[in-house]
N, C-alpha and C positions, 0 to 999 in steps of 0.2 A: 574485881572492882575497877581495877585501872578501863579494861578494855569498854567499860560500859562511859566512863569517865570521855575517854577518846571519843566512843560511839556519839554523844550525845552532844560532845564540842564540836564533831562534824559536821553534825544533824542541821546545828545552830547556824555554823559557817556558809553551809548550801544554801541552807532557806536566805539567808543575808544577802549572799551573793546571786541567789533568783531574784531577790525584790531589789538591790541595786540593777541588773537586767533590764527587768520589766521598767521599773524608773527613766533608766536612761533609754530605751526602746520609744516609750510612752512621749517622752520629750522630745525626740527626735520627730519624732511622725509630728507631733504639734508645731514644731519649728517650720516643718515643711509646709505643712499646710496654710503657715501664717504669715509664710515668705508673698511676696505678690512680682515674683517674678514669671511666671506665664503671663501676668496682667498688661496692657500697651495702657504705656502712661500718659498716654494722652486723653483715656479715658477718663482720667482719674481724675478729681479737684485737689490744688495739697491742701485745702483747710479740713477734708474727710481721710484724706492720707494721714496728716499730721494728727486728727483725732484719733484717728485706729489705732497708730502705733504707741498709744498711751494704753489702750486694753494691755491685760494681762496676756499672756502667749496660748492658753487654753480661749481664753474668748474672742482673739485676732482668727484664730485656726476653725473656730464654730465659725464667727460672720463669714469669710473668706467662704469656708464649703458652702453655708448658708445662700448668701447672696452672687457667690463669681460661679460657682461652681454649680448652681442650683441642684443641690442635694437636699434631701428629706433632713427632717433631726433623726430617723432613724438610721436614712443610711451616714450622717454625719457620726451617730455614734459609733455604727460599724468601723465605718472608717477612723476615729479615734482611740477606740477601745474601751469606751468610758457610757455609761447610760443614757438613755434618751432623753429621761429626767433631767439626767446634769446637763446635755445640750442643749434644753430649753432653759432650763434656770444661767446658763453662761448668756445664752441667746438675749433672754429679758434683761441680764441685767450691762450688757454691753450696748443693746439698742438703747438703754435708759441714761447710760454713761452720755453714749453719741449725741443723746435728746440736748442732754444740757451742753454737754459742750459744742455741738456748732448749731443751738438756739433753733431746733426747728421746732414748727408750732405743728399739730397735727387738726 
């Protein structure tokens, strides 16, 4: 009984510390991707700077690939590890965020 006991707190331990991994893996790559230091700042405006950096760190890292990087949502998924689905739904609702707050009309 014990050794099933052991087996089974192991089991638990592993898978815990695979999805802490992937977690902190996952956030990294998105950090990177939402950093804009390959960007020349002179390109930049700060009032689209200063909106961006209010996105959350998963929809800086979509826009960024999206727009600097001009990547697909597909290959943007790839590259984040997360669905194409969720790239588009981070994608709409950060362009929606950006809509209202630096007031562009379409």
């Amino acid at each position: 009984m014990e050794k099933k006991r052991s087996y089974l707190y192991r089991c638990v331990f592993n898978e815990a510390m695979s999805f802490h991994r992937s977690t902190s893996r996952r956030l990294s790559r998105e950090e990177r991707a939402a950093s804009t230091e390959g960007t020349d700042p002179s390109e930049l405006r700060p009032e689209v700077l200063d909106a961006v950096k209010v996105l959350s760190t998963r929809q800086r890292a979509v826009i960024f690939l999206t727009y600097w990087e001009d990547l697909t949502p597909s290959a943007v998924a790839e590259s984040l590890g997360i669905g194409e689905g969720s790239v588009k739904r981070h994608l709409a609702r950060a362009r929606s965020h950006l809509k209202e707050v630096l007031d562009v009309t379409e």
